[in-house]
N, CA, C and O atoms as a GROMACS GRO file, in nm:
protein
  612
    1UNK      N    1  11.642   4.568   2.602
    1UNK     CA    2  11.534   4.663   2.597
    1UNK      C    3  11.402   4.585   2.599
    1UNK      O    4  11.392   4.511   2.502
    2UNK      N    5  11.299   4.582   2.683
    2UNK     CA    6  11.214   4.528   2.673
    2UNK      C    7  11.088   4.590   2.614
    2UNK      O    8  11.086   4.711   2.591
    3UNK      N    9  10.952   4.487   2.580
    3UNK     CA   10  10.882   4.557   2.442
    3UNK      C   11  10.853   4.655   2.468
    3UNK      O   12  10.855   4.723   2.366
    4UNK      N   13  10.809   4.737   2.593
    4UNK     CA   14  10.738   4.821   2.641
    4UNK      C   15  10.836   4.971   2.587
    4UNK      O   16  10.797   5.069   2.524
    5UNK      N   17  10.935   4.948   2.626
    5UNK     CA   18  11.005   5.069   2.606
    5UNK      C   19  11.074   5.077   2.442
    5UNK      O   20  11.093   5.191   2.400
    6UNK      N   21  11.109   4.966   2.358
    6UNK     CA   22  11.094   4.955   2.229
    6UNK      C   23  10.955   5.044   2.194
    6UNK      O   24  10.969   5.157   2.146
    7UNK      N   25  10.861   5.005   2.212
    7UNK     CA   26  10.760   5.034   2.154
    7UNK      C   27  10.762   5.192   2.203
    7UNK      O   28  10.748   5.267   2.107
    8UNK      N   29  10.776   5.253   2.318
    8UNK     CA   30  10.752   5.395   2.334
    8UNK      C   31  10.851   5.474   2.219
    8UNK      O   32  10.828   5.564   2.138
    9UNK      N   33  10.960   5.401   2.248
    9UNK     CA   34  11.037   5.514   2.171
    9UNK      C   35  11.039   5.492   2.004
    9UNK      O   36  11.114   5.566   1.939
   10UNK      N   37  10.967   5.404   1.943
   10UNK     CA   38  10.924   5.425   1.786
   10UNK      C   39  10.797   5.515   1.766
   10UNK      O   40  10.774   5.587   1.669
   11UNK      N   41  10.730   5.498   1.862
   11UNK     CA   42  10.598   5.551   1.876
   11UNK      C   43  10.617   5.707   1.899
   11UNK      O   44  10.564   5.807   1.849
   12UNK      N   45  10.712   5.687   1.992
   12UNK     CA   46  10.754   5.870   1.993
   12UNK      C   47  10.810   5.945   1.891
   12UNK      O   48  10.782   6.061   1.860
   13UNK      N   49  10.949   5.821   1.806
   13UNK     CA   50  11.030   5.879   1.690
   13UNK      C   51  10.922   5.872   1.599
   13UNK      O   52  10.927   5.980   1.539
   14UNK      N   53  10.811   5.794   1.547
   14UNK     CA   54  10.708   5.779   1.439
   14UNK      C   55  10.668   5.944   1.457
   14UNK      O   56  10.706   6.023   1.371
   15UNK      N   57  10.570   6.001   1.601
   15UNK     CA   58  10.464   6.128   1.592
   15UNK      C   59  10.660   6.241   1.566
   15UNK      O   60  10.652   6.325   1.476
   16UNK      N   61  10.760   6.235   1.617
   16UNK     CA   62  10.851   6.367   1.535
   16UNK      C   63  10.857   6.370   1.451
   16UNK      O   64  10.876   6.475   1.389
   17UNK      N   65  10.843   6.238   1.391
   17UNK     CA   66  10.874   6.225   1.211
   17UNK      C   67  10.727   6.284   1.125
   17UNK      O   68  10.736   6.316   1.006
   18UNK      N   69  10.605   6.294   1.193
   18UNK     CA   70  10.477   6.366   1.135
   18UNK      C   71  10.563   6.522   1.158
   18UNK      O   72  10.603   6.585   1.060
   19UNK      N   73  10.581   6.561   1.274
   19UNK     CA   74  10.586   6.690   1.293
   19UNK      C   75  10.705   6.754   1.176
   19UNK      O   76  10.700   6.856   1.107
   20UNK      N   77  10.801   6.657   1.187
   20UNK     CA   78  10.897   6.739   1.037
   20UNK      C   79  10.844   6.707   0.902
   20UNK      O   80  10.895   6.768   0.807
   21UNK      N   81  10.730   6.604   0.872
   21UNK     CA   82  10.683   6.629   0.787
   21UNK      C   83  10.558   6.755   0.754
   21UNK      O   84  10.530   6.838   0.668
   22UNK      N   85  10.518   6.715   0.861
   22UNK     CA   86  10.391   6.851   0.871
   22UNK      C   87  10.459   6.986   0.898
   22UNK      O   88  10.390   7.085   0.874
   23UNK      N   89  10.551   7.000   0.932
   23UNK     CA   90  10.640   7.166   0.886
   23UNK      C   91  10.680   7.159   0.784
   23UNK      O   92  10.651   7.254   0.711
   24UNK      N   93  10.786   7.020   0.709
   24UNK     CA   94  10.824   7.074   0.588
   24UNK      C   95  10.690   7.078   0.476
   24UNK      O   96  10.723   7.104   0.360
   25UNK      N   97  10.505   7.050   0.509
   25UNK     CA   98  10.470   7.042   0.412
   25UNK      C   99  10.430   7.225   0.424
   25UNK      O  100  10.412   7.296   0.325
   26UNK      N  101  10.422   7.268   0.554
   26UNK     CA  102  10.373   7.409   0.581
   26UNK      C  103  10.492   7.489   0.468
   26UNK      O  104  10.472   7.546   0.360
   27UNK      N  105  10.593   7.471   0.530
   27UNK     CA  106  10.712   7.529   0.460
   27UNK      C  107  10.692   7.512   0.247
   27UNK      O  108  10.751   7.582   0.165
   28UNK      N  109  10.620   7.429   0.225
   28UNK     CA  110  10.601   7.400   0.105
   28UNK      C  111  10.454   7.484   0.017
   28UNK      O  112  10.445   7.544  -0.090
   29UNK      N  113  10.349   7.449   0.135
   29UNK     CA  114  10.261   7.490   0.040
   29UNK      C  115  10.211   7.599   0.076
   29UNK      O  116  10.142   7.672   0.004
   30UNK      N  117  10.253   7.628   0.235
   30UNK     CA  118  10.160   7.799   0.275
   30UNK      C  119  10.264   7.880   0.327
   30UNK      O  120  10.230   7.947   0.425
   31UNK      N  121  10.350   7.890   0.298
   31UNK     CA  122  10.480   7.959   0.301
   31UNK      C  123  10.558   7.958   0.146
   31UNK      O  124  10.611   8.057   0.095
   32UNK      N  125  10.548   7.805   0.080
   32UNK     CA  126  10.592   7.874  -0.045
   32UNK      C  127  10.744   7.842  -0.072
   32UNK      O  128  10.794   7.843  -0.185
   33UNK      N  129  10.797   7.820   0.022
   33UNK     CA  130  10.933   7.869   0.073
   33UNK      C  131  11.068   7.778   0.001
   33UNK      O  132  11.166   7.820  -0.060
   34UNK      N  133  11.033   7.658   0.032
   34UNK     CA  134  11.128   7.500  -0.002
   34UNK      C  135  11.015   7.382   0.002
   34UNK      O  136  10.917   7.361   0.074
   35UNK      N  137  11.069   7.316  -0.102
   35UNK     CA  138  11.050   7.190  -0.068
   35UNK      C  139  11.115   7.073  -0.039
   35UNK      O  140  11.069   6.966  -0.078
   36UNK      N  141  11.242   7.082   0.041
   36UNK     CA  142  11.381   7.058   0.079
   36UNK      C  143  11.239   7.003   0.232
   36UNK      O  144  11.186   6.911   0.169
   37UNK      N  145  11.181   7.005   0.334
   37UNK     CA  146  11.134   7.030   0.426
   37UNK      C  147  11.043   6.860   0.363
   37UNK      O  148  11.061   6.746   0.407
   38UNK      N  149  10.978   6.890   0.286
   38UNK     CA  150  10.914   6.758   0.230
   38UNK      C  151  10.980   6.644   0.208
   38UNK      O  152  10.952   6.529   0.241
   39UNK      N  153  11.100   6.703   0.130
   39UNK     CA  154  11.178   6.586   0.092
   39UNK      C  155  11.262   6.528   0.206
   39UNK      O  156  11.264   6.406   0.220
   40UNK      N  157  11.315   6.588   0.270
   40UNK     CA  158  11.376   6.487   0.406
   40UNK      C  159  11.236   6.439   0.485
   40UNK      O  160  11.190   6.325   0.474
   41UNK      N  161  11.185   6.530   0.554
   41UNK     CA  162  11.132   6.517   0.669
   41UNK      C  163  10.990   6.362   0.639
   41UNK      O  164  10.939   6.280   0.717
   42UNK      N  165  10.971   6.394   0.455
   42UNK     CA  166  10.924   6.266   0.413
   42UNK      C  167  10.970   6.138   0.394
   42UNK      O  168  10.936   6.022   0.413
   43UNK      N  169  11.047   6.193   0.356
   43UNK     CA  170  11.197   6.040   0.401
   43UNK      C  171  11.182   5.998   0.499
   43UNK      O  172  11.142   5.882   0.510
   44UNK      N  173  11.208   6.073   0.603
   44UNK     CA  174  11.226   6.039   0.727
   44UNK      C  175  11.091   5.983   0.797
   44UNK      O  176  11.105   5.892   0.878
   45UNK      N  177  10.986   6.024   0.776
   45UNK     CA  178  10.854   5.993   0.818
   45UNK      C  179  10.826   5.841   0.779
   45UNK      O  180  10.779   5.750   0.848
   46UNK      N  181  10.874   5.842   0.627
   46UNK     CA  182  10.838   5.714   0.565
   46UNK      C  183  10.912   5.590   0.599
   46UNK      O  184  10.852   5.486   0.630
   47UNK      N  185  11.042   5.598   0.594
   47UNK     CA  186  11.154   5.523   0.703
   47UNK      C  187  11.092   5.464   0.874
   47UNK      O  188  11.083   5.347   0.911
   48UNK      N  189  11.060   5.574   0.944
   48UNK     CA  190  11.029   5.554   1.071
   48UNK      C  191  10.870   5.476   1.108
   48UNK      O  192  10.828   5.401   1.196
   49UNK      N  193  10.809   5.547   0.975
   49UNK     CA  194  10.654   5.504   0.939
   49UNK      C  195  10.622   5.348   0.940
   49UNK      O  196  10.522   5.304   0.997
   50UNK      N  197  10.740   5.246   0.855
   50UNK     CA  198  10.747   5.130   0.796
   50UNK      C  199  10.842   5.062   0.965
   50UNK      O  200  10.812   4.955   1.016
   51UNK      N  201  10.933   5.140   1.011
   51UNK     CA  202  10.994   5.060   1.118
   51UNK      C  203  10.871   5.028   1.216
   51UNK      O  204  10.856   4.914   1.262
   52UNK      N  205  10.781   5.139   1.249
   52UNK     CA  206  10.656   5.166   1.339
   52UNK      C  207  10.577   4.990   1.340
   52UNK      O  208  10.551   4.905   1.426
   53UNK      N  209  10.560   5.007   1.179
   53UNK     CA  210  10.508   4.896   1.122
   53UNK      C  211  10.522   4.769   1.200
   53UNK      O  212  10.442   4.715   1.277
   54UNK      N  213  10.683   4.722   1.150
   54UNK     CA  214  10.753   4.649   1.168
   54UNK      C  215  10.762   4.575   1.329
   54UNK      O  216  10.754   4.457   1.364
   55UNK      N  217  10.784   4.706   1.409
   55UNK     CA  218  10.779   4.708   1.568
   55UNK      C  219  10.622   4.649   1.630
   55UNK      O  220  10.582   4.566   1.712
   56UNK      N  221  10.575   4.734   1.549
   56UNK     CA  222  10.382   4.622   1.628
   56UNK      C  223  10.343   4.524   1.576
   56UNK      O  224  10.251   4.468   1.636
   57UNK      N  225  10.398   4.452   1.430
   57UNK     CA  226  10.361   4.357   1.402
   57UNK      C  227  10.484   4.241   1.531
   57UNK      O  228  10.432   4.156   1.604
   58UNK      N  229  10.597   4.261   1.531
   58UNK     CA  230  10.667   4.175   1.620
   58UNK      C  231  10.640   4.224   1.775
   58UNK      O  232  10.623   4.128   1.850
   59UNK      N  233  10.634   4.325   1.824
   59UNK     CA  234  10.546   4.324   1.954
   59UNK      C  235  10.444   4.236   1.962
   59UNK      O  236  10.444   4.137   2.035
   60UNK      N  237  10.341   4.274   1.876
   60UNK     CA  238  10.216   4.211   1.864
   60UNK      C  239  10.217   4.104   1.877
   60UNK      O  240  10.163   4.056   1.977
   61UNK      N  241  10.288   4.007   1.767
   61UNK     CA  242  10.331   3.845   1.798
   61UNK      C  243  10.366   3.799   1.956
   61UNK      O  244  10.306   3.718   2.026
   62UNK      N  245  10.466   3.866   1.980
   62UNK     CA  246  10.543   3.836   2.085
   62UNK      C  247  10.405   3.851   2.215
   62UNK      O  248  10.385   3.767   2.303
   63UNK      N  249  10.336   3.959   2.199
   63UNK     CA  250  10.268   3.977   2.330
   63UNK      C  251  10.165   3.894   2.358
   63UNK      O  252  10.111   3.869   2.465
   64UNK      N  253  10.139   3.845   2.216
   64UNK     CA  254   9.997   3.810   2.196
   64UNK      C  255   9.908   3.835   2.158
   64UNK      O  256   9.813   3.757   2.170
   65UNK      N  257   9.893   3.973   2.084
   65UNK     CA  258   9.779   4.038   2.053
   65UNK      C  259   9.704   4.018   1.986
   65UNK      O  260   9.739   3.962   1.882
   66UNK      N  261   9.594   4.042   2.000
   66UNK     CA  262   9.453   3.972   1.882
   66UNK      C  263   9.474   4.037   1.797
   66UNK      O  264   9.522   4.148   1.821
   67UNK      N  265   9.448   3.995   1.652
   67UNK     CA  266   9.490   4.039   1.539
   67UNK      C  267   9.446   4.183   1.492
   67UNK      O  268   9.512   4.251   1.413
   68UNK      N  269   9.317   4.223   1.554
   68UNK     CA  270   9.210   4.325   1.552
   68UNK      C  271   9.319   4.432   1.637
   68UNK      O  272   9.342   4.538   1.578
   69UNK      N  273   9.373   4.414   1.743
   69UNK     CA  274   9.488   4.468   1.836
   69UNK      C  275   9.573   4.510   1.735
   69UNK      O  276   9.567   4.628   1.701
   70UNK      N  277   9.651   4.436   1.680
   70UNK     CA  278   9.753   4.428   1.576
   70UNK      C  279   9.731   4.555   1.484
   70UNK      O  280   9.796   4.659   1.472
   71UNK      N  281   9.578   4.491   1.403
   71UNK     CA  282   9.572   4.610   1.267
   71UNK      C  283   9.530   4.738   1.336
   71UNK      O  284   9.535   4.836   1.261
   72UNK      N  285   9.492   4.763   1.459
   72UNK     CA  286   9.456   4.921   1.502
   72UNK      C  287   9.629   4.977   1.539
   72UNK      O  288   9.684   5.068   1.477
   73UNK      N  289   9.677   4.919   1.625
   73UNK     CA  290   9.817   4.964   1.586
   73UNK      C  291   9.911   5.010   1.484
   73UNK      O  292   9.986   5.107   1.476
   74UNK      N  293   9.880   4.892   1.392
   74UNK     CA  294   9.930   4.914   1.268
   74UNK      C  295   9.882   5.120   1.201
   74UNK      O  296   9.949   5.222   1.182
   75UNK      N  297   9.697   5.072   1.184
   75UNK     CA  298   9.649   5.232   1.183
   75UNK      C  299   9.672   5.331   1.212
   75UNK      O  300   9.644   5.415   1.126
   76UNK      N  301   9.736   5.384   1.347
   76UNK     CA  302   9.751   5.459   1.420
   76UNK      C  303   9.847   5.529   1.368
   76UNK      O  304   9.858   5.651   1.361
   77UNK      N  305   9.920   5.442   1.332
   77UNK     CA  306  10.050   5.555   1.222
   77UNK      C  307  10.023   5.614   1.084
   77UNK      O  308  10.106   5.669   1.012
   78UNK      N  309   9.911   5.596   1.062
   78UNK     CA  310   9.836   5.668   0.934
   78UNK      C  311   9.811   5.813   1.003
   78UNK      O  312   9.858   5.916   0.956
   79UNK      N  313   9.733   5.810   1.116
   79UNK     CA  314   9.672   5.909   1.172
   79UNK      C  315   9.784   5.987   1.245
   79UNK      O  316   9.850   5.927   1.330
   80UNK      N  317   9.818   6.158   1.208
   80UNK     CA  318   9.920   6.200   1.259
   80UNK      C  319   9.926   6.198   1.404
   80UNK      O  320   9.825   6.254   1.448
   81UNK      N  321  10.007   6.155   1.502
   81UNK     CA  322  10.021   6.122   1.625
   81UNK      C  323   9.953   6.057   1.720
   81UNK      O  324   9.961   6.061   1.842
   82UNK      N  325   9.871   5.984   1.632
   82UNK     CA  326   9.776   5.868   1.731
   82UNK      C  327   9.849   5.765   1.717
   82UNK      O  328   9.781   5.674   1.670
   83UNK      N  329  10.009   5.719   1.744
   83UNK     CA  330  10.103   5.620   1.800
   83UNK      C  331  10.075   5.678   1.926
   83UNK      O  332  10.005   5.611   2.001
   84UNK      N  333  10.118   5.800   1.968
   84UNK     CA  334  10.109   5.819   2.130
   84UNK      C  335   9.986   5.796   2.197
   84UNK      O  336  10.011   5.818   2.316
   85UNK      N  337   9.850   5.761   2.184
   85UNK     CA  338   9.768   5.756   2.238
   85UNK      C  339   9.762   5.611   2.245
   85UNK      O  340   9.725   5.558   2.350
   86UNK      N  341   9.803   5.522   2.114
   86UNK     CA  342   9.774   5.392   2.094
   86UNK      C  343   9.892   5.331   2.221
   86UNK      O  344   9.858   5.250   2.306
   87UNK      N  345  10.005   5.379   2.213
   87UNK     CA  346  10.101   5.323   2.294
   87UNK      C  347  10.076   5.331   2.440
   87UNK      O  348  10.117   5.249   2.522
   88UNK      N  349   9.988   5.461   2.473
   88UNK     CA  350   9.955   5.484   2.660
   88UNK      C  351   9.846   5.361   2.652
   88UNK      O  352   9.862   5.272   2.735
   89UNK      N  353   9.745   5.348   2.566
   89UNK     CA  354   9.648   5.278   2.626
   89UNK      C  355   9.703   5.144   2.616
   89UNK      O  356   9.690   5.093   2.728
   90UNK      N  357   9.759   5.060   2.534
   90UNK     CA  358   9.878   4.956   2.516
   90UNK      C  359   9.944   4.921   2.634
   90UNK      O  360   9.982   4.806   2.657
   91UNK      N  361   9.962   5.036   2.729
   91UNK     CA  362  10.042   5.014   2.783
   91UNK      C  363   9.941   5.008   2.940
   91UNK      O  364   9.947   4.947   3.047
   92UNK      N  365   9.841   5.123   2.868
   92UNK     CA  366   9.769   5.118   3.022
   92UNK      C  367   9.689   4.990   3.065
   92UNK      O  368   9.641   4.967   3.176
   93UNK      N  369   9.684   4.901   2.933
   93UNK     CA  370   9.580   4.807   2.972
   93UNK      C  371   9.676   4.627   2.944
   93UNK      O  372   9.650   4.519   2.892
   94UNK      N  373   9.782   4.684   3.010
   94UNK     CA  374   9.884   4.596   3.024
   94UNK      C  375   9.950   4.483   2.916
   94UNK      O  376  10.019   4.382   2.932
   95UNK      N  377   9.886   4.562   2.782
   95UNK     CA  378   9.952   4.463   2.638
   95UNK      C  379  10.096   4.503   2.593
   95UNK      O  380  10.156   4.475   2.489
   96UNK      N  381  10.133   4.573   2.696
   96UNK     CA  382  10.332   4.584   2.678
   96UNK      C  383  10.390   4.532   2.787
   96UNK      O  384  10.504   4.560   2.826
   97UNK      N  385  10.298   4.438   2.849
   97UNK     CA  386  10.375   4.403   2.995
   97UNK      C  387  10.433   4.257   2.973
   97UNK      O  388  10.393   4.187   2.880
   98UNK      N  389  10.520   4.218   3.054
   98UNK     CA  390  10.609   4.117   3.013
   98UNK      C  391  10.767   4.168   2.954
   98UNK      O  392  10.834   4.269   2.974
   99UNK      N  393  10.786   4.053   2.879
   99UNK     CA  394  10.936   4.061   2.839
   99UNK      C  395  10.953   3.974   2.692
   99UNK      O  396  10.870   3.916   2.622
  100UNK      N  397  11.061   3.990   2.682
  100UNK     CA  398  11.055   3.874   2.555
  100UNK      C  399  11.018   3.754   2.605
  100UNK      O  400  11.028   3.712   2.720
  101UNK      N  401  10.964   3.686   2.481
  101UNK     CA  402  10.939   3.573   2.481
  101UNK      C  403  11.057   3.454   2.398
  101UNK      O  404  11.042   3.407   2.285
  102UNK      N  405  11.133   3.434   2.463
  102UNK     CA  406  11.254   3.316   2.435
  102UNK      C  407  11.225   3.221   2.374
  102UNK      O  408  11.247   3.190   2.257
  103UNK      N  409  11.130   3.129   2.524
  103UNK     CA  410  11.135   2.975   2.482
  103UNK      C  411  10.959   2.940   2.485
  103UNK      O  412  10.871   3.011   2.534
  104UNK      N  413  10.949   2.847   2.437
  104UNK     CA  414  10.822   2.831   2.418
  104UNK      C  415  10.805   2.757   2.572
  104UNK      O  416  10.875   2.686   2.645
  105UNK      N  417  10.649   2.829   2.573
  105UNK     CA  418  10.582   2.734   2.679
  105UNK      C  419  10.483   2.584   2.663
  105UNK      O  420  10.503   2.493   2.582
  106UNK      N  421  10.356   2.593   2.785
  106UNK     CA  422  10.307   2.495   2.746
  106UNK      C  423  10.181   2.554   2.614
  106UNK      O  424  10.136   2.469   2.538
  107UNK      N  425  10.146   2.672   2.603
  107UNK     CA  426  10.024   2.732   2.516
  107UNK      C  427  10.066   2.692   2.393
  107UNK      O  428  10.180   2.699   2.347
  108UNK      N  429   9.952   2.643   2.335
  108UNK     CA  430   9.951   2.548   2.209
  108UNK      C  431   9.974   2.670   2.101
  108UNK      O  432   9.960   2.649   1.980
  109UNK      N  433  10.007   2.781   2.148
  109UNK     CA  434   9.967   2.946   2.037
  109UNK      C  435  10.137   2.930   1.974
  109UNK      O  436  10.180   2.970   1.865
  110UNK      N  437  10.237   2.833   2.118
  110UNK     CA  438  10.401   2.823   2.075
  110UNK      C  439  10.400   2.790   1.943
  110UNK      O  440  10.459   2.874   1.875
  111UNK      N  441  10.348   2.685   1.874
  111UNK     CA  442  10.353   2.620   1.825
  111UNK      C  443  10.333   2.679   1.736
  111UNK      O  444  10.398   2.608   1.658
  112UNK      N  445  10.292   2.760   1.672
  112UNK     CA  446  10.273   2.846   1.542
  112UNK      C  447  10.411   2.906   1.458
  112UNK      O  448  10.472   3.006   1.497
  113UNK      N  449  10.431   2.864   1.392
  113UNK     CA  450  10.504   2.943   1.312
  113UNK      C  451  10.549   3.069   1.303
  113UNK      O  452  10.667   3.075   1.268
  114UNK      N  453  10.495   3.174   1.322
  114UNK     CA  454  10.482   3.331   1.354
  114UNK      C  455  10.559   3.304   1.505
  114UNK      O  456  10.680   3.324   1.518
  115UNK      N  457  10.493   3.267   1.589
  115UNK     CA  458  10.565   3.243   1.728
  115UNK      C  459  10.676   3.194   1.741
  115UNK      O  460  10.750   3.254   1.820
  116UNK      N  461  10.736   3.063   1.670
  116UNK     CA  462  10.884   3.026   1.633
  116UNK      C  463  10.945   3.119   1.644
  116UNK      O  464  10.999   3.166   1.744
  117UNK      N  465  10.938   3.177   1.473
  117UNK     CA  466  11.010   3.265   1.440
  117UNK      C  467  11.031   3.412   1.462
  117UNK      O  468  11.106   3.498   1.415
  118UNK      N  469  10.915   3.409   1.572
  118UNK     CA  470  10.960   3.607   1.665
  118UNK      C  471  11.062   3.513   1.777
  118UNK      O  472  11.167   3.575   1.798
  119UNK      N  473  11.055   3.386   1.848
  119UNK     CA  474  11.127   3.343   1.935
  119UNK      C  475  11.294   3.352   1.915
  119UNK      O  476  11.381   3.409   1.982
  120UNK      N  477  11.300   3.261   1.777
  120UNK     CA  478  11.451   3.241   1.781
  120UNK      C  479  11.512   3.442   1.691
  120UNK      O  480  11.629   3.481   1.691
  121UNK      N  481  11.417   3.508   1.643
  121UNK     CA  482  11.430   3.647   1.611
  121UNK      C  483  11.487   3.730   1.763
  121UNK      O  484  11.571   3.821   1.772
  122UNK      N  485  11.413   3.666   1.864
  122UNK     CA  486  11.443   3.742   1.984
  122UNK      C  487  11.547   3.720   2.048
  122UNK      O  488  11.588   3.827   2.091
  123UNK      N  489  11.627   3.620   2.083
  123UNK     CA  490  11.736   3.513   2.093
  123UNK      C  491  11.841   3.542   2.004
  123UNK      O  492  11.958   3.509   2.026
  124UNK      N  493  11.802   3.602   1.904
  124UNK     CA  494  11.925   3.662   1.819
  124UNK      C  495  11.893   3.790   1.797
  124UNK      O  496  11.859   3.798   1.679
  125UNK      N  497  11.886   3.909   1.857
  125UNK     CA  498  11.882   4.038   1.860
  125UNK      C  499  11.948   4.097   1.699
  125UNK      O  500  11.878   4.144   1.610
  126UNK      N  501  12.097   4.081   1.693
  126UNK     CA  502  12.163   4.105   1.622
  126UNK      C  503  12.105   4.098   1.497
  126UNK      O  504  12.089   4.197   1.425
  127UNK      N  505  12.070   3.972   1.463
  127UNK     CA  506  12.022   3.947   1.344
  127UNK      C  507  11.865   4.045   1.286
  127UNK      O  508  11.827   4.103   1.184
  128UNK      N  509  11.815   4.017   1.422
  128UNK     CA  510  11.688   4.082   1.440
  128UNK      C  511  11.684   4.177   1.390
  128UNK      O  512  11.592   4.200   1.312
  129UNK      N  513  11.784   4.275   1.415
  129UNK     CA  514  11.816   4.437   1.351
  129UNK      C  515  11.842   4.437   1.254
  129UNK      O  516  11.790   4.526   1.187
  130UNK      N  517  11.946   4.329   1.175
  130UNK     CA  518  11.985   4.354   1.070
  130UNK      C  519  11.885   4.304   0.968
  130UNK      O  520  11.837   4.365   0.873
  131UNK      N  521  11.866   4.185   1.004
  131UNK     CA  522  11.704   4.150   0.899
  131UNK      C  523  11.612   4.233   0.853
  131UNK      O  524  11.568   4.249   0.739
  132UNK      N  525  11.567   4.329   1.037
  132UNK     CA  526  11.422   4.397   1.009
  132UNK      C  527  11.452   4.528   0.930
  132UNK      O  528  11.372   4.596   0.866
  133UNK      N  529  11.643   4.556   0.960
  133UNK     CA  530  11.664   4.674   0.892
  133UNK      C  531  11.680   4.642   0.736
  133UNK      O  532  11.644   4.734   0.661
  134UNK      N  533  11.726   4.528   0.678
  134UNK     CA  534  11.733   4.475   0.552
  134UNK      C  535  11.568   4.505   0.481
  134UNK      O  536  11.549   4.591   0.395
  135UNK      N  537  11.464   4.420   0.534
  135UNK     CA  538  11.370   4.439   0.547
  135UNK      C  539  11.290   4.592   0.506
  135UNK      O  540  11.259   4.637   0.396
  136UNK      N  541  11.277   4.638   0.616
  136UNK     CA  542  11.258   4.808   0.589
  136UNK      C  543  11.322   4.845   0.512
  136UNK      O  544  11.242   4.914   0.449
  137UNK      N  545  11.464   4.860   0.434
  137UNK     CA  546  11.528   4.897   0.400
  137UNK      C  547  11.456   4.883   0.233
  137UNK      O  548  11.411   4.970   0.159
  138UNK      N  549  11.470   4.743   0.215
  138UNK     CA  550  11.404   4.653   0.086
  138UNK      C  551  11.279   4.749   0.067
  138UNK      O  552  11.291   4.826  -0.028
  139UNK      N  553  11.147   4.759   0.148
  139UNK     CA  554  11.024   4.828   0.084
  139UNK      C  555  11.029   4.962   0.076
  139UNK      O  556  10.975   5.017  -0.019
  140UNK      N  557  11.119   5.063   0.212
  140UNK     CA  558  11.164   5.188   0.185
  140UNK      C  559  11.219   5.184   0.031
  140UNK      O  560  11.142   5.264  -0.023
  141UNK      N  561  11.293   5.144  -0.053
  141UNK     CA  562  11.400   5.157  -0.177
  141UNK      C  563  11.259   5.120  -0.281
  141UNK      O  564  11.240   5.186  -0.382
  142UNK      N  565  11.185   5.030  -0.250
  142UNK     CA  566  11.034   4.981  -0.330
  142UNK      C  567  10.962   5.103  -0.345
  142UNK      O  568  10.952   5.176  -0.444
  143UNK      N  569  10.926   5.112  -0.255
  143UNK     CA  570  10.817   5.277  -0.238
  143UNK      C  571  10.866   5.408  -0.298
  143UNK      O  572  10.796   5.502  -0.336
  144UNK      N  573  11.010   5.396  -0.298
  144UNK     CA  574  11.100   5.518  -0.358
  144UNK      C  575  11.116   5.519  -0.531
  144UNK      O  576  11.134   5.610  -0.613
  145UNK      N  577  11.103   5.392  -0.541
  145UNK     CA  578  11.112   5.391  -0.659
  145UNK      C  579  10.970   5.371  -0.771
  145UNK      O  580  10.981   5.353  -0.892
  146UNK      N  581  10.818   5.379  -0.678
  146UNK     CA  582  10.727   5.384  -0.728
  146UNK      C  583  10.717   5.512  -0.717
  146UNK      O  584  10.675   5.565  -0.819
  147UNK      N  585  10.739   5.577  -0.636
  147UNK     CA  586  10.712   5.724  -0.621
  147UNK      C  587  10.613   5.778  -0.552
  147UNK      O  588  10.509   5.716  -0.572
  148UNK      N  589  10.599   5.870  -0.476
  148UNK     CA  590  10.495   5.921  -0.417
  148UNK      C  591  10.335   5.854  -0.409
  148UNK      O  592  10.288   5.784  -0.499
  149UNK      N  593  10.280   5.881  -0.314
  149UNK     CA  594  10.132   5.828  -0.347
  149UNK      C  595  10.015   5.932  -0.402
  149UNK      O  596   9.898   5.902  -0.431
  150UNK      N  597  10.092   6.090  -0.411
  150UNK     CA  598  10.012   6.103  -0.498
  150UNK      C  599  10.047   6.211  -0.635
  150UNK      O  600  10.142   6.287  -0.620
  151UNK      N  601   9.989   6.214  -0.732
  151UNK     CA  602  10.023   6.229  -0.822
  151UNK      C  603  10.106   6.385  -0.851
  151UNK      O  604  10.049   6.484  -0.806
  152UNK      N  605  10.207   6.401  -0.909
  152UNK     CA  606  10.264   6.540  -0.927
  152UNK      C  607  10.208   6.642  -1.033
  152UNK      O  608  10.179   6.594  -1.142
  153UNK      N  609  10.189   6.769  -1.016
  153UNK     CA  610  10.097   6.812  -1.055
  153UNK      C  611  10.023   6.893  -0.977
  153UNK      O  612   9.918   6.942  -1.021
   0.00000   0.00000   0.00000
C-alpha cells in the first residue's frame, strides 16, 4: 500500500469516526435518548483519532515533510473533518507522492535517526503494525483510564 492511499483511507476512517461520534453526541444531548452512541462511537473516534496521529507523523517522516507540514496534519484531526481537506491538498500539492522509503540515499536528512527508524519500520511492515498497534493501543488504555477530557457533571 503506498503512503498516498494509507493516508486516504485513515483520513476517511478518522472524518466516519467524527460522524458516529457527532450522532451519538446528538442522540445524547438533543434527543435525550442513549448514551450508548457516545460511548462507542467515542471509542471509536478516539482509537482512529490516535492511529490518524500515528499515520502523519510516519508519512510525514517518510515524505519529508517540514515539521510545520507535520503539526497542521497532526491538527486537522481536532477539527471535525478537516483530514479530508488536509489529505486532497497533501495530495494535490504532491506531499503523498512517491513510495516508501527503504534504503537510504545520498541526502544527508538519511542519516537522522527518525529516518533510520521509519526505514527499517518500512522493510518490516509486520512489525510496523504490530508496534504502531501496541503503541496506539498503550495511550488508547492511558487516556481510558484518565478519563474523559471533560469533566462529568
Amino acid at each position: 500500500m503506498s503512503p498516498r492511499r494509507l493516508f486516504r483511507l485513515i483520513a476517511i476512517a478518522e472524518a466516519i469516526t467524527w460522524t458516529l461520534l457527532i450522532i451519538g453526541m446528538i442522540l445524547k444531548y438533543v434527543t435525550k435518548t442513549t448514551d450508548l452512541g457516545v460511548s462507542i462511537g467515542g471509542a471509536l473516534h478516539g482509537f482512529v483519532f490516535l492511529v490518524y496521529g500515528a499515520t502523519v507523523l510516519l508519512i510525514g517522516i517518510n515524505q519529508r515533510w517540514p515539521v510545520g507540514t507535520i503539526l497542521v496534519g497532526l491538527v486537522s484531526a481536532v477539527v471535525p473533518y478537516a483530514t479530508i481537506p488536509f489529505d486532497l491538498w497533501a495530495d494535490r500539492t504532491g506531499r503523498l507522492d512517491g513510495t516508501w522509503r527503504r534504503e537510504a540515499g545520498a541526502d544527508p536528512r538519511d542519516q537522522r535517526v527518525l529516518d533510520r527508524l521509519t526505514r527499517w519500520l518500512v522493510r518490516h511492515p509486520i512489525l510496523l503494525v504490530v508496534a504502531g498497534g501496541l503503541v496506539v493501543a498503550a495511550v488508547f488504555t492511558a487516556l481510558l483510564v484518565v478519563g474523559p477530557p471533560v469533566p462529568k457533571g
